[in-house]
RONU-966859 format. One record per residue: y negated, z, x of N, C-alpha, C, CB in turn. Coordinates in steps of 0.001 Angstrom, whole numbers, padded with zeros to 6 digits, always signed. Atoms other than C-alpha are relative to their C-alpha. Glycine has a CB too. Layout:
# residues N
YZXYZXYZXYZX...
***
This chain:
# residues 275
+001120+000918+000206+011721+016609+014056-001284+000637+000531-000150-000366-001507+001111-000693-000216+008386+017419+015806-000841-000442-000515-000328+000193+001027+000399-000043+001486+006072+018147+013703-002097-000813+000275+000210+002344-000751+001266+001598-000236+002958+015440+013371-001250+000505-000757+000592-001909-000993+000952-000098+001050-000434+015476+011510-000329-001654-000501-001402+000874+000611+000128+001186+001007-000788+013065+008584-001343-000281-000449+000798+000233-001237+001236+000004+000747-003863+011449+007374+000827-001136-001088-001642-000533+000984-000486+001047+001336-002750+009684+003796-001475-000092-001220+001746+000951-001025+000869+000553+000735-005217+008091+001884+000509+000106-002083-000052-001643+000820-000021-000256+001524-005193+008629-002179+001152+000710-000257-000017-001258-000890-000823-001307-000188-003269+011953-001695+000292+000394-001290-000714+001180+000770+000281-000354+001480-003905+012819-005589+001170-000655-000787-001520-000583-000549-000906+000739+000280-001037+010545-006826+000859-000618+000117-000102-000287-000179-001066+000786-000517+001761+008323-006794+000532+000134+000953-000160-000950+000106-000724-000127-001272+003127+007845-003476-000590+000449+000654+000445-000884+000602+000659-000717-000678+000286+009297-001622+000281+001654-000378-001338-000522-000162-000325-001284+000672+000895+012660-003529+001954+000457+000422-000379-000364-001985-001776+000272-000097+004928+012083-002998-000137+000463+001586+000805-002053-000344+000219+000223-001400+004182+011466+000595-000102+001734+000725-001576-001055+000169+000888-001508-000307+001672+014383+001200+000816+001431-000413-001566+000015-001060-001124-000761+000433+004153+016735-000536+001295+000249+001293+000573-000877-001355-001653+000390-000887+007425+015727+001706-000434+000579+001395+000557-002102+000209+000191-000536-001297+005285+015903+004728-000293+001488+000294-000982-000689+000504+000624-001444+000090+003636+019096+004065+001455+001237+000178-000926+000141-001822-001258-001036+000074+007191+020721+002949+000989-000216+001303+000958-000292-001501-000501+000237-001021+008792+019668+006291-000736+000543+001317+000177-001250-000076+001044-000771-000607+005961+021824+008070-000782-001030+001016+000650+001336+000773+001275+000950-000632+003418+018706+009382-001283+000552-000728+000170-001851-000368+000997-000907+000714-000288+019585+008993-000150-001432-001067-001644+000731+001083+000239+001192+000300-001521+016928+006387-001151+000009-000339+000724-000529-000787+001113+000207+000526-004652+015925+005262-000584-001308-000575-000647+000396+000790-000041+001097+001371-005271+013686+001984-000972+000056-000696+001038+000139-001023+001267+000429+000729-008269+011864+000679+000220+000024-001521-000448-001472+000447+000524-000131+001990-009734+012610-002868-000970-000829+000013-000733+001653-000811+001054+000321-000011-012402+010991-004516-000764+000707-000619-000074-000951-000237+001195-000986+001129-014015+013545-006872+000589+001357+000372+000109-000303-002125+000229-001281-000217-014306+017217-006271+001204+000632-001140-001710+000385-000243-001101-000459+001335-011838+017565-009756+001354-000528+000342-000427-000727-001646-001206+000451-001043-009201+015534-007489+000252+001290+001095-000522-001569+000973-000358-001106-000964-009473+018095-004878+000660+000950-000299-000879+000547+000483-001011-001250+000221-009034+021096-006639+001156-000049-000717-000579+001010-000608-001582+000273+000349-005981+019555-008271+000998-000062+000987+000190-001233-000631-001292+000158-001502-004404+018898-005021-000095+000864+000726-000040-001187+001103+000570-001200-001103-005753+021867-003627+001106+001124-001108-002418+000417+000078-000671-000993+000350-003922+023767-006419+002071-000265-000226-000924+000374-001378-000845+000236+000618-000475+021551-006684+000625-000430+001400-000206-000816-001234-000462-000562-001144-000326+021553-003024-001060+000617+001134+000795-001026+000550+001372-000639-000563-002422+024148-001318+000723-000193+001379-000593+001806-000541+000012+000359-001231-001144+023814+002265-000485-001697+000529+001362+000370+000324+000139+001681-000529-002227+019744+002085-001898+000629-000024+000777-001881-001598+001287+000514-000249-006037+019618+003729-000728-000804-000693-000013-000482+000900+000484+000808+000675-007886+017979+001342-001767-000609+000492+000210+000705-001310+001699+000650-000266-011349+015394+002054-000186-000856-000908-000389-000834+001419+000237+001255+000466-013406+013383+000029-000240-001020+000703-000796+000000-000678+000393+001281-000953-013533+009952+001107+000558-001012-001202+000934-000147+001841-000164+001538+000857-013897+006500-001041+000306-001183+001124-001670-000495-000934-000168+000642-000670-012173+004182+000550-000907-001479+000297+001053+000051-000265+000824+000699+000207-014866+001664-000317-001159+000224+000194+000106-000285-000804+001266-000378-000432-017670+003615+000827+000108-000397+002020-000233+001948-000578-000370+000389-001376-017078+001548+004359-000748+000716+001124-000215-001450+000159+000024+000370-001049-019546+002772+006041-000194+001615+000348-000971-001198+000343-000632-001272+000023-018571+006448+005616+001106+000593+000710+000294+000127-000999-001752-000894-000173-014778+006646+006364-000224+000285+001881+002067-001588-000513-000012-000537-001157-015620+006923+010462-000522+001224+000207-000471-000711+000716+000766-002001-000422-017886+010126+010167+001337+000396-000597-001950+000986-001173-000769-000671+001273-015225+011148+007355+001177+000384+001347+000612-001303-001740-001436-000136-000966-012125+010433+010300-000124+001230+000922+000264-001431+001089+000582-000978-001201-014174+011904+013063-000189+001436-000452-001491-000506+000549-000047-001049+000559-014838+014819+011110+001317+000894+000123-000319-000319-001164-000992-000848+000032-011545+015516+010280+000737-000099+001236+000774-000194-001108-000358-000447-001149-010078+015277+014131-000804+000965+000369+000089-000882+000865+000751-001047-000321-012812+017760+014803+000769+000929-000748-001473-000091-000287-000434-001281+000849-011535+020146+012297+001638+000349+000065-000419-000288-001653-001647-000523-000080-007744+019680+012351+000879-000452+001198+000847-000567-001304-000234+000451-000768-007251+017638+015389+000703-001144+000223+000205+000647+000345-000025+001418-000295-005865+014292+016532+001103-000362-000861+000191-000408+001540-001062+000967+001088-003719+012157+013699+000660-000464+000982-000600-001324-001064-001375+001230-000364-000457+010760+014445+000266-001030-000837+001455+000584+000024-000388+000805+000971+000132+009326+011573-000907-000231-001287+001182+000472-000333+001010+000179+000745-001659+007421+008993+000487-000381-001136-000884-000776+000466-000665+000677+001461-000511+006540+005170-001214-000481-000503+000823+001103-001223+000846+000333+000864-002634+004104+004144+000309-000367-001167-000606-000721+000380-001252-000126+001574-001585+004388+000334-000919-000340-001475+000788+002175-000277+000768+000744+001209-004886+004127-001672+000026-000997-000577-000901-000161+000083+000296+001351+000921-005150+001244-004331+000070-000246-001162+000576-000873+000202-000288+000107+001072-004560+000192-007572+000292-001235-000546-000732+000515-000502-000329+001136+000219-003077-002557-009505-001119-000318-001258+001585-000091-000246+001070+000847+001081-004850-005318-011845+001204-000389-000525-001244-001357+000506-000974+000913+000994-003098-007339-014234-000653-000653-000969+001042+000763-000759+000400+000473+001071-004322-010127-016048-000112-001852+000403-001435+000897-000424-000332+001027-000396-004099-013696-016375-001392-001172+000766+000753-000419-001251+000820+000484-000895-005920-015619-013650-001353-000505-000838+000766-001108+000822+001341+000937+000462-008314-018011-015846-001086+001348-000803+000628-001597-001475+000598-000544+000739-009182-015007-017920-000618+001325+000685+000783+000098-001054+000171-001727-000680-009603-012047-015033-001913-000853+000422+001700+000726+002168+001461-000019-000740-013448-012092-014062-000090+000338+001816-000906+001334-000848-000296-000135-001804-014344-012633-009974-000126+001417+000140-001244-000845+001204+000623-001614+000412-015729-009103-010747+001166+001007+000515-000257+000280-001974-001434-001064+000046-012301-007652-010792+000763-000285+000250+000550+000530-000871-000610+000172-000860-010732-009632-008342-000986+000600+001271+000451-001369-000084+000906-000346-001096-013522-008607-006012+000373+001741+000189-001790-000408-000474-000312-001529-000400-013030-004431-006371+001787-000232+000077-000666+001396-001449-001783-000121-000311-008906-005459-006087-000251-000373+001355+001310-001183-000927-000915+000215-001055-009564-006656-002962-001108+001416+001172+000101-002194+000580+000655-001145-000764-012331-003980-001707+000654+001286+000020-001283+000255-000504-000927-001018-000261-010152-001430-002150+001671+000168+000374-000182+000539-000954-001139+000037-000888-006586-002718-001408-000154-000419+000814+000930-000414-000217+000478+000384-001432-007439-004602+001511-001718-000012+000837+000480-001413-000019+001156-000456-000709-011079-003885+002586+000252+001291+000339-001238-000105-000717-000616-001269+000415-010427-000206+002012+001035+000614+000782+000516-000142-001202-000979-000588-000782-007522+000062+003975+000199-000702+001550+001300-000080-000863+000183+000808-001424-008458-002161+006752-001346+000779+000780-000390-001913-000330+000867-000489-000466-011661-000122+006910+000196+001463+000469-000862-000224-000784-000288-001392-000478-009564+003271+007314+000999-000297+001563+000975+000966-001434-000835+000216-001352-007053+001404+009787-001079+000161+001378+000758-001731-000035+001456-000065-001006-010354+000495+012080-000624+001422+000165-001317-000958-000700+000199-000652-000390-011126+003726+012008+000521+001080+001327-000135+000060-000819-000907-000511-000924-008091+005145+013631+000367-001129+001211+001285+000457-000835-000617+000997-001420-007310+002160+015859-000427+000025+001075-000065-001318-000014+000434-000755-001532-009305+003166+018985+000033+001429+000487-001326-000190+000230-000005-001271-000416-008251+006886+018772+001425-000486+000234-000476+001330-000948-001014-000121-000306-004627+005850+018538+000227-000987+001311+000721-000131-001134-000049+000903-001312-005178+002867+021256-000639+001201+001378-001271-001690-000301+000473-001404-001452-007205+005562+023922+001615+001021+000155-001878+001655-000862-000904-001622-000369-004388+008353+023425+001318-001037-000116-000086+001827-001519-000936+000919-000395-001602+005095+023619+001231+000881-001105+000256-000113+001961-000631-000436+000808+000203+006519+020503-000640+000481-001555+000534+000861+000722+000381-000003+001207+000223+006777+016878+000786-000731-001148-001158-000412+000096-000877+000343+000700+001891+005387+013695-000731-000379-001489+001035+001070+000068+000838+000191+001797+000126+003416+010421+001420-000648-000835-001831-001653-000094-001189+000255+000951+001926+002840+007560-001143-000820-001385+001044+001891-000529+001328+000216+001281+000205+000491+005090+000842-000499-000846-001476-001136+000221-000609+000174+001263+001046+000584+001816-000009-001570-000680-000735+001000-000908+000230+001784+000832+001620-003348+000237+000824+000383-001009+000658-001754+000878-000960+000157+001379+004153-003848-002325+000874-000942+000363-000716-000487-001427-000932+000873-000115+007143-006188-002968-001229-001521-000392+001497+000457-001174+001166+000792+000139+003769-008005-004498-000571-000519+001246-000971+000724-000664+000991+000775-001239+002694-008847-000984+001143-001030+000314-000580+001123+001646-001631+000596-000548+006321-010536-000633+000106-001029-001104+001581+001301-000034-000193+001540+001159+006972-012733-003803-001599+000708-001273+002595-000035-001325+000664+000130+001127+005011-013099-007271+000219-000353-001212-000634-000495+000167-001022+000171+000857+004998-013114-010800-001326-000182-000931+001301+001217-000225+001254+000143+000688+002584-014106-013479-000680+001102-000430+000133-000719-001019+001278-000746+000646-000679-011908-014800-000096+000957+001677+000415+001192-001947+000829-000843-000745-001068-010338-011402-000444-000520+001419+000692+001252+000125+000252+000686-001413-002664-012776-009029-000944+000729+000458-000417-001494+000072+000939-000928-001188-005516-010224-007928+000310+000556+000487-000822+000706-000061-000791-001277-000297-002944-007575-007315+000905-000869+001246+001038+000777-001579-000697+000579-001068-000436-009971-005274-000752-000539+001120+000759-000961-000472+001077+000639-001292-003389-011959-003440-000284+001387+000751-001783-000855-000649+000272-001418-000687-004362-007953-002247+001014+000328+001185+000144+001222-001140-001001-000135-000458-001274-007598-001119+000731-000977+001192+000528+000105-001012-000095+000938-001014-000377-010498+000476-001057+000121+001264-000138-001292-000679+000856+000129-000898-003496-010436+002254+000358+001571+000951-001573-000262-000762+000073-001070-000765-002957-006797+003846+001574+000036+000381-000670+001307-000755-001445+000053-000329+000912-007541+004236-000583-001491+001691+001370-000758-002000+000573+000135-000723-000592-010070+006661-000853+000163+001156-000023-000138-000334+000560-001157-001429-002841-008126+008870+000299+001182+000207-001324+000334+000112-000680-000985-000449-000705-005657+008856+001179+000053+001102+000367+000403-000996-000717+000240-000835+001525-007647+010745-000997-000241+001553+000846-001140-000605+001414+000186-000820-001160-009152+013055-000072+001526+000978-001599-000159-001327+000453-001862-000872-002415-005059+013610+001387+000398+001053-000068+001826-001683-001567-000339-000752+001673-004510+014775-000254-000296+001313+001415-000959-000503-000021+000617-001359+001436-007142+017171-001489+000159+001464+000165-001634-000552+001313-000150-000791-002289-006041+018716+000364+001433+000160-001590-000399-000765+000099-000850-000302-001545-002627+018711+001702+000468+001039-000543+000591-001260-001249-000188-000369+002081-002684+020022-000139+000153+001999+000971-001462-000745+000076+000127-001281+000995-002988+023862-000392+001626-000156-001033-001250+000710+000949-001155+000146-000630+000568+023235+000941+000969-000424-001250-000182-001024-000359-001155+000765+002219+002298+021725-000280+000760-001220-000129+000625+000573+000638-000452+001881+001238+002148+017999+001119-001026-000608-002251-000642-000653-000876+000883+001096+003538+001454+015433-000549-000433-000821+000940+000501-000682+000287-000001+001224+002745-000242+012444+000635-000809-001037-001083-000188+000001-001294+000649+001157+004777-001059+009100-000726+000350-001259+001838+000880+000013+000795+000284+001431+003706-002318+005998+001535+000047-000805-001108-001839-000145-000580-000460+000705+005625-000380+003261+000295-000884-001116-000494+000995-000174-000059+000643+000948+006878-002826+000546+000736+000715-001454+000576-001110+000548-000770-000005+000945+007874-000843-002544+000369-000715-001388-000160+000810-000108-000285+000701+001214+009453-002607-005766-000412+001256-000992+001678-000620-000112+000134-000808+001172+009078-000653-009173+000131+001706+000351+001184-000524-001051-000258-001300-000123+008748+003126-008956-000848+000681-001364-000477+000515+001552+000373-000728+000825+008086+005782-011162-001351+000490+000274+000870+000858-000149+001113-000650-000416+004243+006384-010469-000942-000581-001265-000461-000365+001654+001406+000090+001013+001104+005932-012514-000644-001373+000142-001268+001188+000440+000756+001560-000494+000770+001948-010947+000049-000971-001160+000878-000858+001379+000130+000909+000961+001649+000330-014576-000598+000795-001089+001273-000694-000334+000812-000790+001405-000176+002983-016672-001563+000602+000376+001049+001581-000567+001090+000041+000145-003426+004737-015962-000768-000146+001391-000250+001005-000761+000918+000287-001117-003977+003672-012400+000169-001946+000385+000590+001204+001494+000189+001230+000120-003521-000225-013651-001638-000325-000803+001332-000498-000773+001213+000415+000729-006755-002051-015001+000319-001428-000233-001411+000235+000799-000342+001035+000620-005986-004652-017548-001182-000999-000625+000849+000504-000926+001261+000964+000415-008471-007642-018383+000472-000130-001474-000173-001675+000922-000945+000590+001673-008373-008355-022104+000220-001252-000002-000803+000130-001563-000064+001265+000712-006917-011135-023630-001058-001109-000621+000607+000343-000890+000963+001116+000567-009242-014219-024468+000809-001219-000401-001126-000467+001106-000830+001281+000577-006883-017770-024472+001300-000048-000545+000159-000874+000914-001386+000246+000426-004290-018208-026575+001499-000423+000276-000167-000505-000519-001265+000946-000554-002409-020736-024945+000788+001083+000801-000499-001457+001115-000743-000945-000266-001204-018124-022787+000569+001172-000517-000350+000215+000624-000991-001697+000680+000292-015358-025037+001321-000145+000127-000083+000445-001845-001450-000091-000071+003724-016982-025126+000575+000054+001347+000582-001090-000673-000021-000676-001775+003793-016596-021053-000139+001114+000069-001038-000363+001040+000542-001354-000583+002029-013334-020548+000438+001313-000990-001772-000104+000105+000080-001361+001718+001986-011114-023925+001692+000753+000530+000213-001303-002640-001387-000722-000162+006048-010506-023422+000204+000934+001358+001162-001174+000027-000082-000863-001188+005434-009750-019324-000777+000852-000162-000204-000501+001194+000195-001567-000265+002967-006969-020278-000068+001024-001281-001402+000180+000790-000621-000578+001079+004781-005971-023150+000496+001252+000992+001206-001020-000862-001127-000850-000683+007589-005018-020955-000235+001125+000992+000812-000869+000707+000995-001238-000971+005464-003661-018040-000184+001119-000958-001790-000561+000553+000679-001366+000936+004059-000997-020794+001414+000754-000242-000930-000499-001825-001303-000800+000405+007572-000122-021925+000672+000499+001234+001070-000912-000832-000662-000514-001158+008928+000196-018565-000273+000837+000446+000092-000518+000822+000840-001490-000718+005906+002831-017253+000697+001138+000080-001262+000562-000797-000115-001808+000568+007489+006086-016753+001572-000225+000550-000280+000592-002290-001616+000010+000526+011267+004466-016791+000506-000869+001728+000369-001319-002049-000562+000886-000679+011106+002250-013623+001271+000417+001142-001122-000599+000561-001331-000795-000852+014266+002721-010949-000331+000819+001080+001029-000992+000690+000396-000223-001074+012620+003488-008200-000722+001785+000279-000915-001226+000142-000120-001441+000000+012133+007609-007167-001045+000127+001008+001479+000680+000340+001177-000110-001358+008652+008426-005213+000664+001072+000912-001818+000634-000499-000033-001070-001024+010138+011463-003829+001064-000672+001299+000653+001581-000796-000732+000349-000922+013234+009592-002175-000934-001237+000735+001437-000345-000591+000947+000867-001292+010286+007010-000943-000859+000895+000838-001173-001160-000648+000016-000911-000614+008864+009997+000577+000568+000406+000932+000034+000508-000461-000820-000663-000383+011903+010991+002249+000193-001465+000850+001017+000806-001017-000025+001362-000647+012231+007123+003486-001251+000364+001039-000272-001457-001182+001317-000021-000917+009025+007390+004997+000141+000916+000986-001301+000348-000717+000315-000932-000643+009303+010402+006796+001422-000687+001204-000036+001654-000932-001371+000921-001194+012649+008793+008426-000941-001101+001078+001474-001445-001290+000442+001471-000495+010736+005712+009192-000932+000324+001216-000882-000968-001259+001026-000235-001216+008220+007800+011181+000729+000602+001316-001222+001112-000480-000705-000533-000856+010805+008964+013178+000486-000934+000693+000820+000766-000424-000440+001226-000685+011794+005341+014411-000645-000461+001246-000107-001024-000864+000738+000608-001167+011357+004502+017991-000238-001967-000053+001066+000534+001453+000039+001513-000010+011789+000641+017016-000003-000097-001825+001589-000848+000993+000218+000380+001263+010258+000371+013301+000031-001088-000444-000843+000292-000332+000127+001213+000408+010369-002255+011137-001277-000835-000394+000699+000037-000860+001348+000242+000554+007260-004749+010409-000235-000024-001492-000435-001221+000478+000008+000067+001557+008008-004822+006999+000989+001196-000519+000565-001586-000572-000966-000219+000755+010482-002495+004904-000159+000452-001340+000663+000704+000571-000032-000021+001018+011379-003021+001713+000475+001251-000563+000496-000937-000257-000512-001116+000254+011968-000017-000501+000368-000261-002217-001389+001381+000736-000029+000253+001296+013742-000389-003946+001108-000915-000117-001256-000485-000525-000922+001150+000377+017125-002563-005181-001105-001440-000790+001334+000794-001302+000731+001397+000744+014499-004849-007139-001054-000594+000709-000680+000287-001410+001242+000687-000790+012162-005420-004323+001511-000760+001030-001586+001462+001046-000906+000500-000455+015456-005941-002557+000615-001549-000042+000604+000739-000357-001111+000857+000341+017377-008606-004892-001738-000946-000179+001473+000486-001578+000756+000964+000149+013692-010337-005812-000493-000768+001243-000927+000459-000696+000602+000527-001529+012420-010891-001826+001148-000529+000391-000610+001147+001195-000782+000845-000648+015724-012495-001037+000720-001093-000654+000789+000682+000579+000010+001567+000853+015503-014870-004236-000736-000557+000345-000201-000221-001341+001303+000681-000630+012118-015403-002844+000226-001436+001195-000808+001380+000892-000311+000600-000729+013531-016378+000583+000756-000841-000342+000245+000498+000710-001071+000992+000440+016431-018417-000844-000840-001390-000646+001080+000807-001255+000825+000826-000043+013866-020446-002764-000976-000588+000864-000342+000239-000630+000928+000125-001482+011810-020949+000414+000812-000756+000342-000337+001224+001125-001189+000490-001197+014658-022252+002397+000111-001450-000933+001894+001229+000211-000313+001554+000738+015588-024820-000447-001002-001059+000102+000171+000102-001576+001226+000655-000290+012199-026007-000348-000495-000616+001125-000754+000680-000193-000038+000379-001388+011787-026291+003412+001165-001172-000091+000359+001362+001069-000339+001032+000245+014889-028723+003395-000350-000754-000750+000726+000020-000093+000276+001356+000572+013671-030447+000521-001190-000903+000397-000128+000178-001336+001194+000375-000322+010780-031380+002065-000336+000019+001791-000892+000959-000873+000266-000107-001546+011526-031023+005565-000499-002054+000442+001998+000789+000987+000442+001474-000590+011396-035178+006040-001395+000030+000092+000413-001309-000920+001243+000055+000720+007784-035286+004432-000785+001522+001772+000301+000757-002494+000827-001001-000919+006526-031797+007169+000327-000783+001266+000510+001778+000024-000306+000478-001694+008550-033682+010223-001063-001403+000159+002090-000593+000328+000777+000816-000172+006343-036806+009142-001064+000067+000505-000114-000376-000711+001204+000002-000367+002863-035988+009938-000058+000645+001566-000792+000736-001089+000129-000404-001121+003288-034967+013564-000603-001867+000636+001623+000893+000574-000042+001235-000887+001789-037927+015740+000446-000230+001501-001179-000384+000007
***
C-alpha cells in the first residue's frame, strides 16, 4: 500500500479517532482537526504520531488558511475524511430552528466548507480522494431525528454531485454511510431537545428510550470501519455511496423495496402529467 497523507476532520473521536488511528498505524502521515487545545493534547497523547490542528469546522472563513497551512507544513493531502458532526434528536414540532440551523452548519456547511477547500488542490495536481462522512440517515429515516437525517441527506447529495464534477480530474469521492456503531453518536456527542407535547410520547419516548439503552452496545465496530476505509482508499473504481453495517444494510434495502412499490403504485398518476 503506498503510503498517503490524511487530513480527517474531528480526529478526537468516534470514527474520526478510529480512522486517524488505522491510518497512522499503517505508516500514512495524518493530520486531525481538534477544536480546543484540551482535544489536542488528548490526541496528541492517545496518538502521538497523528498531526494534530485546531480548526472549527464552522469557523468558514478560517478552514482555507487552516488547509493551506497545513500543506505548507506537512505537504500535499491525498486524502480527506470528512468525519466531523454530530447528531440531534428530537421531535420535529418541538426541536427549535436554532438547532436545526447548527445541525446543518456543521454537518453539511462544515464539511462542504472543508471539501472547497481541498477541491482546487486536488483538481490542479488531477488526484486525490474525499470521503464524506453521511450516515444510513442520509439513506432512509426514522422518527425524532429530522435535523440529523435532513443533514445527511443533504450532504449524501452533494456528495454525489462533487463525484461527478470532480471525476474528470481524477478525484474520487464516496459518501460513507454507516448504520449503528459503537461511538459516542447516541450519548455525549448527541444533543437532545426536551420534551414539551404530549401527544407525542407514545411515538417518540420508547424510540429514545431504546437509543439510550443501546449507546455503548450497538453492532457495528469503528475499528473494522477503519479498516473498511482504508480498503476503500485503495479502490481504483470506488463506490458513490457505501454502506457500512448489517442494519444500514437490511434498513436501505427496505427503504428501496418501499420506493419501488410506490413508484408502481403511482406510476399511472407520474406518466399523467407529461404534455
Amino acid at each position: 500500500m503506498p503510503k498517503r497523507s490524511f487530513f480527517v476532520t474531528g480526529a478526537n473521536s468516534g470514527f474520526g479517532f478510529a480512522i486517524a488511528a488505522a491510518a497512522s498505524k499503517a505508516g500514512h502521515t495524518v493530520i486531525g482537526t481538534v477544536r480546543s487545545e484540551a482535544s489536542r493534547a488528548s490526541l496528541s497523547e492517545r496518538l502521538p504520531d497523528v498531526r494534530s490542528v485546531l480548526c472549527d469546522v464552522t469557523a468558514f472563513d478560517r478552514i482555507a488558511v487552516v488547509v493551506e497551512q497545513v500543506e505548507k507544513d506537512h505537504g500535499p493531502v491525498d486524502v480527506l475524511i470528512n468525519n466531523a458532526g454530530y447528531g440531534h434528536e428530537g421531535v420535529l414540532e418541538e426541536s427549535p430552528l436554532e438547532e436545526m440551523r447548527r445541525q446543518f452548519d456543521v454537518n453539511v456547511f462544515g464539511a462542504v466548507a472543508v471539501a472547497k477547500a481541498f477541491l482546487p488542490r486536488f483538481r490542479q495536481r488531477r488526484r486525490g480522494f474525499i470521503v464524506n462522512v453521511t450516515s444510513m440517515g442520509g439513506m432512509i429515516t426514522m422518527p425524532g431525528i429530522a435535523y440529523y437525517c435532513g443533514s445527511k441527506f443533504a450532504l449524501q447529495g452533494i456528495s454525489e454531485v462533487m463525484r461527478s464534477e470532480m471525476a474528470p480530474f481524477g478525484v474520487h469521492v464516496t459518501a460513507l454511510c454507516p448504520g449503528s456503531f459503537r461511538t459516542d453518536w447516541a450519548g455525549r456527542s448527541m444533543v437532545r431537545t426536551d420534551r414539551s407535547i404530549p401527544d407525542y410520547d407514545a411515538l417518540f419516548d420508547p424510540i429514545r428510550h431504546a437509543r439510550q439503552e443501546r449507546s455503548g452496545r450497538q453492532p457495528g465496530d469503528p475499528d473494522k470501519l477503519a479498516a473498511a476505509v482504508l480498503d476503500l482508499i485503495e479502490s481504483n473504481n470506488p463506490p458513490p455511496q457505501l454502506l457500512l453495517g448489517s442494519d444500514a444494510l437490511k434498513l436501505v434495502l427496505q427503504r428501496i423495496e418501499r420506493l419501488q412499490q410506490e413508484i408502481d403504485a403511482w406510476k399511472a398518476v407520474t406518466l399523467s402529467t407529461d404534455g
